[in-house]
Wavefront OBJ file of the C-alpha trace (Angstrom):
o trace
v 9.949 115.501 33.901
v 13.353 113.609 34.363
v 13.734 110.131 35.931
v 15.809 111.736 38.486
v 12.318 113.556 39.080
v 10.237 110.676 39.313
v 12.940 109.414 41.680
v 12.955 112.127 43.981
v 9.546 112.971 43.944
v 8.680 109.237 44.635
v 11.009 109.069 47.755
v 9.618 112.446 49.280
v 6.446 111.667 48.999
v 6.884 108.124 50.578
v 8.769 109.232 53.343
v 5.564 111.787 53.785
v 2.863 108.848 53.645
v 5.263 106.773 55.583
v 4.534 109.118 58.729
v 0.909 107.940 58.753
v 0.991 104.936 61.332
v 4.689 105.268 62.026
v 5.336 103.218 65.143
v 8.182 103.498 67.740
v 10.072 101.077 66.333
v 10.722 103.150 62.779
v 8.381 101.316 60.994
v 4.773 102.031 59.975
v 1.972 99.859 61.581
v -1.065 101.337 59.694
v -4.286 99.012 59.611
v -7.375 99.075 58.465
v -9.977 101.836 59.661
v -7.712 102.771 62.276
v -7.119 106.801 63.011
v -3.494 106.454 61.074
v -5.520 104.662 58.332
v -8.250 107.465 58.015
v -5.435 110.170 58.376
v -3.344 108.828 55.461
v -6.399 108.706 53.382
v -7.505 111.889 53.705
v -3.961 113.279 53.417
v -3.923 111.161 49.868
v -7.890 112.723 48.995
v -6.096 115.917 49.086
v -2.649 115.538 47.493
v -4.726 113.960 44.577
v -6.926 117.219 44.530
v -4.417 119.283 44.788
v -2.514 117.345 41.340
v -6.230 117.866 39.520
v -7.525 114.704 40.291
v -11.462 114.179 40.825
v -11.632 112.247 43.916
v -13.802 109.980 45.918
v -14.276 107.477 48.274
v -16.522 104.154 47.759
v -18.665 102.542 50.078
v -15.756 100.893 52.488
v -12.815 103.446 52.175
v -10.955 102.429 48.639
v -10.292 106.075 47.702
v -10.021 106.569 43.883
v -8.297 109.543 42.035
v -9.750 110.272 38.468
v -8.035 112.223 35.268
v -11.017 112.468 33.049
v -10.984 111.263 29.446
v -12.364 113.515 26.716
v -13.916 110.579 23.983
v -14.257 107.732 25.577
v -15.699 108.318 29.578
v -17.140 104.809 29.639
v -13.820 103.633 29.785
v -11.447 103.806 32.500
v -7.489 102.469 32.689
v -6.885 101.672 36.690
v -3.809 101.859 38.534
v -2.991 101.592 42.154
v -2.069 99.260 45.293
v -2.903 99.180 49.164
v -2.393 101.401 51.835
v -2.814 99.183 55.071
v 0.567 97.622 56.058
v 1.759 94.496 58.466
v 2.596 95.464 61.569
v 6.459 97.317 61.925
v 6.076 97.311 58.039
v 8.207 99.300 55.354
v 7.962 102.266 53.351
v 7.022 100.711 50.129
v 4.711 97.862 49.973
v 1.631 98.647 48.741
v 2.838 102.439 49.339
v 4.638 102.968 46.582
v 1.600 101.476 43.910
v 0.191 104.664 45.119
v 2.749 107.018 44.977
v 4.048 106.010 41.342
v 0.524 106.190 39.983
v -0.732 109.552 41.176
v 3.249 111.408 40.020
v 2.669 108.924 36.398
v -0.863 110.805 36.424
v 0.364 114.796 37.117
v 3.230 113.777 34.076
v 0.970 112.712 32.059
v -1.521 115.294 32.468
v 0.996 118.339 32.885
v 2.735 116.701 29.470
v 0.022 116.024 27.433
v -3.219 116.993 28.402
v -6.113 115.488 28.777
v -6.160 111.653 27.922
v -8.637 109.666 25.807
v -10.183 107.690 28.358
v -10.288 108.077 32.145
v -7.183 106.619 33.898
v -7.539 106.250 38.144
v -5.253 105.475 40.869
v -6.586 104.015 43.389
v -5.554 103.968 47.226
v -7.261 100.613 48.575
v -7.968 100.291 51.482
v -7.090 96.377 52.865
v -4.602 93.770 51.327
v -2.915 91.965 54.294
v -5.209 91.279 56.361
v -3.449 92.449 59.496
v -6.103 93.771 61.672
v -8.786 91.259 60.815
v -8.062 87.524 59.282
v -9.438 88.867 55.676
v -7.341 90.007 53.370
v -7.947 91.314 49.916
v -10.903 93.609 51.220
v -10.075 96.343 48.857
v -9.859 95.001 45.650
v -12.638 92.327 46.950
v -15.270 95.074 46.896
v -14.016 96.587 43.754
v -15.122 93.726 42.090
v -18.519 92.938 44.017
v -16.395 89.886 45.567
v -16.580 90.754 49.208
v -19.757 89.330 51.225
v -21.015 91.092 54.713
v -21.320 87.939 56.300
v -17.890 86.671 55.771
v -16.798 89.587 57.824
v -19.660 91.407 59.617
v -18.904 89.342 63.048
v -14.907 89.211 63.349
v -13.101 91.193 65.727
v -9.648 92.019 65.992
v -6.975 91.552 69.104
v -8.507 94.377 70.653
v -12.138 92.800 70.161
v -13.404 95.413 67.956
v -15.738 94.372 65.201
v -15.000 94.729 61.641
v -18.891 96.403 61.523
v -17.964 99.092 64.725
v -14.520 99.598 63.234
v -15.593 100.701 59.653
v -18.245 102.893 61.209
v -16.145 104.888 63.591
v -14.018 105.323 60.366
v -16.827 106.957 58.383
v -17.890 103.836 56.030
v -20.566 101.132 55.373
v -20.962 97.870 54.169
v -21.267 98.139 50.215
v -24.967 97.467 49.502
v -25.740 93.331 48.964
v -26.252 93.496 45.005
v -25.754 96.689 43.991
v -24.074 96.779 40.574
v -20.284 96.349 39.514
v -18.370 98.669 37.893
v -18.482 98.208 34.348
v -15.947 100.599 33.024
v -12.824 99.291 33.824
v -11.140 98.104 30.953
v -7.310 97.610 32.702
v -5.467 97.093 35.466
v -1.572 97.976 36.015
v -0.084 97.672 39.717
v 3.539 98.887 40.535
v 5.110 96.833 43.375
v 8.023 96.528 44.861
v 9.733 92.709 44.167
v 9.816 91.601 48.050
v 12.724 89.492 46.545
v 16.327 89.792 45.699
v 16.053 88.800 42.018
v 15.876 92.122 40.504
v 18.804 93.513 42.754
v 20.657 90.400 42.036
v 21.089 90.723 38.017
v 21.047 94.494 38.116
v 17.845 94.674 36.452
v 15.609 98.272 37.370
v 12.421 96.601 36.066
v 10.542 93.368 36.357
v 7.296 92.518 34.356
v 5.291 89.875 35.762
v 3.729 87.168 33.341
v 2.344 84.892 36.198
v 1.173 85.322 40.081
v 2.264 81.734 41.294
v -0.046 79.413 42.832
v 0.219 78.462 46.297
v -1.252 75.196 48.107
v -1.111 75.075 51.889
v -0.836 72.105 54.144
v -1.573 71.202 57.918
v 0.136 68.048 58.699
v -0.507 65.883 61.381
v 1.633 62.614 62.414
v 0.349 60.602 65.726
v 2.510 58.069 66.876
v 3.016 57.070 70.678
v 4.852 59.000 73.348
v 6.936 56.690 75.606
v 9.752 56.541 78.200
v 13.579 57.921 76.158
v 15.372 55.388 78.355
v 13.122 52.499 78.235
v 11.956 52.060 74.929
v 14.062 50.290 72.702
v 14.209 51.684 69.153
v 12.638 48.995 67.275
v 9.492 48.785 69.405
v 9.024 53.216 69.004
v 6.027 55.247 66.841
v 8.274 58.214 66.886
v 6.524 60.997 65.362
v 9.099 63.740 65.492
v 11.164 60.387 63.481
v 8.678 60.431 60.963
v 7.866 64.335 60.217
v 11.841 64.388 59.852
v 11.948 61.758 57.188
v 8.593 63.544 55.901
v 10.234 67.146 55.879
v 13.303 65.746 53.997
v 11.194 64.066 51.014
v 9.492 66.759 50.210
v 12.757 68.852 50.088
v 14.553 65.673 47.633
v 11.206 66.195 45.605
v 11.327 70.213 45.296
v 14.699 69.645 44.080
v 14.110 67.486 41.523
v 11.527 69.462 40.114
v 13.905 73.158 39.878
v 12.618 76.370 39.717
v 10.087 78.060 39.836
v 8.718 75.761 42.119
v 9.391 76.455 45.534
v 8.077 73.862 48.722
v 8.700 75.291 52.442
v 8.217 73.745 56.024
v 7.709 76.733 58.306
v 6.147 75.371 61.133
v 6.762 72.657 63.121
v 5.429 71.428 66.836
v 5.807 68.521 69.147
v 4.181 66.749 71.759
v 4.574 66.809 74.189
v 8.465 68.233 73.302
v 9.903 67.073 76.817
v 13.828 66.186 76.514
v 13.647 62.607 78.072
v 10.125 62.063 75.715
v 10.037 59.907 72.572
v 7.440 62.256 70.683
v 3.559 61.233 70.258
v 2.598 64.013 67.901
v 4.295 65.923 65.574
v 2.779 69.038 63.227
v 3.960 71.074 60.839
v 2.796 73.024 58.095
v 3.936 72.879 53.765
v 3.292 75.996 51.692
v 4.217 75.277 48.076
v 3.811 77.411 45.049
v 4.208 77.210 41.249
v 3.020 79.411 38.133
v 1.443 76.446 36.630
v -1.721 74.593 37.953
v -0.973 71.322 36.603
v 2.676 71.403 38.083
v 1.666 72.333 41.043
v -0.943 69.796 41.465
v 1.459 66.521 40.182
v 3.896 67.855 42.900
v 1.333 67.966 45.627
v 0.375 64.397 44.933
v 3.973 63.360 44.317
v 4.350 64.410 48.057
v 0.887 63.861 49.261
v 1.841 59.892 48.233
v 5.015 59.776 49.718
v 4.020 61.295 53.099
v 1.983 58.468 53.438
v 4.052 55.878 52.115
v 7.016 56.834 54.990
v 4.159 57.602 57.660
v 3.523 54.001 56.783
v 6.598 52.321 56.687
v 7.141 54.110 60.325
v 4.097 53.014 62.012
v 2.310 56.173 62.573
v -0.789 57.791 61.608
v -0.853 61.113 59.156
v -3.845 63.336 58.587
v -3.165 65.910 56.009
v -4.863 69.006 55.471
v -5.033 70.892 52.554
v -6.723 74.070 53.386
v -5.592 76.833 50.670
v -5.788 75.923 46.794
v -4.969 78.719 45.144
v -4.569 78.741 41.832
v -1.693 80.691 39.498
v -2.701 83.649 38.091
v -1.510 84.623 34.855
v -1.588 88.514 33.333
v -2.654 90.093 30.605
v -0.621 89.257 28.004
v -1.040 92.615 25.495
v -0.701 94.758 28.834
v 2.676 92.801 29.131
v 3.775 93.906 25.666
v 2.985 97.436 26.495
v 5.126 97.299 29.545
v 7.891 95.668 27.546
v 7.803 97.976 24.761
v 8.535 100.830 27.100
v 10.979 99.639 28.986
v 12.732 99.080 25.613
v 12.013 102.494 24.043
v 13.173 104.526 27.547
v 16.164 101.900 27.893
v 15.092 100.813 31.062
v 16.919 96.923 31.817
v 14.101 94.639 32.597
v 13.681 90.712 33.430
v 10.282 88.987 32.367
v 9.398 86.723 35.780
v 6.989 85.240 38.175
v 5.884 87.070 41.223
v 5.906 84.722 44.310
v 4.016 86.816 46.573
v 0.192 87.295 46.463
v -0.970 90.739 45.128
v -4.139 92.319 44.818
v -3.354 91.932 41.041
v -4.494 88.242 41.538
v -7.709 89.112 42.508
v -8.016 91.600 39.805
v -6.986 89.534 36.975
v -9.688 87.022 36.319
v -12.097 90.063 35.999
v -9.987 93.199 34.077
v -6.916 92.618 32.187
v -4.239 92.774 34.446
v -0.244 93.550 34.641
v 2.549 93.960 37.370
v 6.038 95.562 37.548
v 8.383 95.352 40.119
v 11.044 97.508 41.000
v 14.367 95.739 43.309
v 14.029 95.386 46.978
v 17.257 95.681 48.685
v 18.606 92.593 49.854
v 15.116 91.405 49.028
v 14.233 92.150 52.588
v 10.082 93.035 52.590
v 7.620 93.762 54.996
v 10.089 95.280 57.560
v 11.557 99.048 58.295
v 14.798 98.237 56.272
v 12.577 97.943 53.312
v 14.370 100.193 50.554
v 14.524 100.592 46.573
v 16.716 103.053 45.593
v 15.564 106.381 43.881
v 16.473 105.283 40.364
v 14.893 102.031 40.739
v 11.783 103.926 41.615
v 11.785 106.075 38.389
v 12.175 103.267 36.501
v 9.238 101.816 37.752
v 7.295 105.178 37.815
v 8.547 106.081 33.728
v 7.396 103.033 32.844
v 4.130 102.791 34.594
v 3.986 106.611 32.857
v 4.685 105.090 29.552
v 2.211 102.223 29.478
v -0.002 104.395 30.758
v 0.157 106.646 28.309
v -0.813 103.799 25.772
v -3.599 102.496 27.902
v -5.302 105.801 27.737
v -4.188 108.574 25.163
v -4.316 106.321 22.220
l 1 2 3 4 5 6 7 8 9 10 11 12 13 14 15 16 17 18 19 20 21 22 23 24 25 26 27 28 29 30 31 32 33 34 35 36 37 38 39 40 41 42 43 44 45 46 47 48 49 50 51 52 53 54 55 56 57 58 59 60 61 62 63 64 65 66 67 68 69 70 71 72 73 74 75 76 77 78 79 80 81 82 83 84 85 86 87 88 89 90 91 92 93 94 95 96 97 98 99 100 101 102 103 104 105 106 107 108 109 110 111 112 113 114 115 116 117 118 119 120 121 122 123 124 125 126 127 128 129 130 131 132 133 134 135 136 137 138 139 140 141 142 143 144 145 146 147 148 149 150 151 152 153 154 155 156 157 158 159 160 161 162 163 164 165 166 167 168 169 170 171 172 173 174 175 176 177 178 179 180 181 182 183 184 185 186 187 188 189 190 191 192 193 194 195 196 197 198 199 200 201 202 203 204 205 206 207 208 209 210 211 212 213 214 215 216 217 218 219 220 221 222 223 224 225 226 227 228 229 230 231 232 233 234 235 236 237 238 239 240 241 242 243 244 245 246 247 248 249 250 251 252 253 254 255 256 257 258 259 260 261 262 263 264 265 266 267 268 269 270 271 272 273 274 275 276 277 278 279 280 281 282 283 284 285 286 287 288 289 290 291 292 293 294 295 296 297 298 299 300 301 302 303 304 305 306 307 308 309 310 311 312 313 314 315 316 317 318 319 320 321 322 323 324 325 326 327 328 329 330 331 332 333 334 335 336 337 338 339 340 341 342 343 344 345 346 347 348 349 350 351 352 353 354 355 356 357 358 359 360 361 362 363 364 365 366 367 368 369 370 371 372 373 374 375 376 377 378 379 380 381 382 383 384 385 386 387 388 389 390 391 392 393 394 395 396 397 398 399 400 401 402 403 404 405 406 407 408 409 410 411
């Protein structure tokens, strides 16, 4: 099979899942254990039957596709991504994981048989936590991660519980205890960048070394809300003064670091926000994110320090929240030499980099030896209908997912 193939096939068959939750708006909405979620399950269950997979489903709805291997069944090579999108999401988050791993399994079978050890692509069934605040759900119960409690009682906007909606979909709660696979011996996950990197320095192919870490901040600053016209300036506890001085700090700071580190304000509120108001309170919110821990950490307490040293100086108080550590995630560094070696041997251009974005392959990778690609976004523009890669980009990605594949499992 040709890349123009894998291109083609890849695009039809997107455009096919793609009408699974497609809303009004030309973009999919399709969430977890709702009808368009079961329906584009069961369509997958049977386009992976109908390429020779064996298929099945595990206890909450991550549907799995299995070539067999002929020596070594106690070992299996995973592939895969998510099937649940945002809401008025694109064709090819999560999507095309899917896609490229069940065509890279009918090549490989139709071109070489039967492979060593078992390889799987798996369909999961929650990453973005868009129906329910949980995300990772999938991969979570994969690895025995997921707890019934943490989720048992939430409902979503609707007020459905998480417990009514997985029954009316046709699945259970994954028994408290019950064993862990123990035959998964690697992970590879084919993504599309969500960036405009790739697109940028006309690369087809990007292998990920590190999933950055991300720290996220609530911000508080109380100061006193008085009269505009009556207050003179030296006698104010302006908050919205303060956060301003804040927000620019931490922006000097980022930039004296350089990349990959990347700091961002995205949310900022005032009280009480009234034109003729000096403001009392002021919020906002920091997300910051680096692929190294100890980076990541000096920075944090670089800004942590000076937050509090202009709050301060201004004559206001600061609370600061720190409610998401997460730490960087780094892959599998002999699964990164397989991917490089066959982009090099199919002449595929490629760029080693960090992926800024959480994947499931950051859950994954502590447990099984792990390893992203990435394929251009247009325009980096992600989680939208104007999502697109073009059809050569996706072979790319699919031939060399094929390729390392092939390594993984047939040798």
């Amino acid at each position: 099979m040709s890349t123009f193939d894998f291109g083609q096939e890849t695009e039809k068959l997107l455009h096919w899942l793609g009408e699974f939750g497609k809303d009004s708006t030309g973009g999919v909405s399709r969430f977890l254990y709702k009808p368009e979620w079961v329906e584009a399950q069961q369509a997958l269950a049977q386009y992976m039957q109908q390429a020779g997979l064996v298929v099945q489903y595990d206890d909450v709805g991550n549907l799995f596709g299995r070539l067999a291997g002929s020596v070594y069944p106690e070992e299996t090579i995973l592939t895969g991504s998510h099937v649940d999108t945002v809401k008025n999401g694109g064709l090819y988050d999560g999507q095309f994981g899917i896609i490229a791993g069940i065509i890279a399994l009918k090549y490989l079978q139709q071109e070489y048989g039967q492979p060593l050890r078992n390889i799987e692509v798996v369909s999961m069934a929650e990453e973005e936590g868009s129906r329910f605040p949980y995300a990772f759900w999938g991969v979570k119960n994969i690895l025995g991660l997921a707890r019934r409690a943490d989720v048992e009682d939430m409902e979503d906007f609707a007020g459905i519980s998480f417990t009514e909606a997985m029954g009316k979909a046709g699945f259970r709660f994954r028994p408290e205890g019950s064993a862990v696979r123990q035959d998964l011996q690697a992970f590879v996950e084919v993504h599309v960048e969500q960036g405009g990197v790739l697109e940028a320095e006309n690369k087809s192919v990007g292998i990920v070394e590190h999933i950055v870490g991300q720290r996220r901040f609530t911000v508080e600053i109380t100061g006193e809300a008085n009269h505009a016209g009556t207050t003179p300036m030296g006698y104010r506890k302006d908050a919205i003064y303060a956060a301003s001085r804040i927000i620019c700090a931490i922006m000097d700071i980022t930039a004296s670091y350089g990349d990959p580190l990347v700091a961002t304000v995205g949310k900022v509120e005032l009280e009480p926000n009234i034109v003729n108001v000096v403001p009392g309170k002021a919020l906002f919110t920091l997300d910051a994110r680096h692929t190294h821990k100890e980076v990541l950490a000096g920075f944090t307490e670089a800004v942590t320090a000076r937050m509090r040293q202009i709050a301060g100086q201004a004559g206001v108080k600061i609370d600061i929240d720190m409610w998401m550590d997460a730490e960087p995630v780094p892959m599998d560094t002999a699964i990164v030499e397989v991917l490089k070696k066959q982009c090099e041997q199919n002449g595929l251009s490629y760029k080693m980099m960090h992926s800024g974005a959480g994947h499931d392959s950051q859950i994954m990778a502590p447990f099984i030896p792990t390893a992203m690609l990435f394929v251009p976004s247009h325009k980096g523009i992600s989680h939208s209908p104007l999502e697109y890669t073009a059809p050569r980009d996706l072979a790319a990605g699919v031939q060399a997912l094929a390729g390392a594949l092939y390594e993984l499992a047939y040798k």
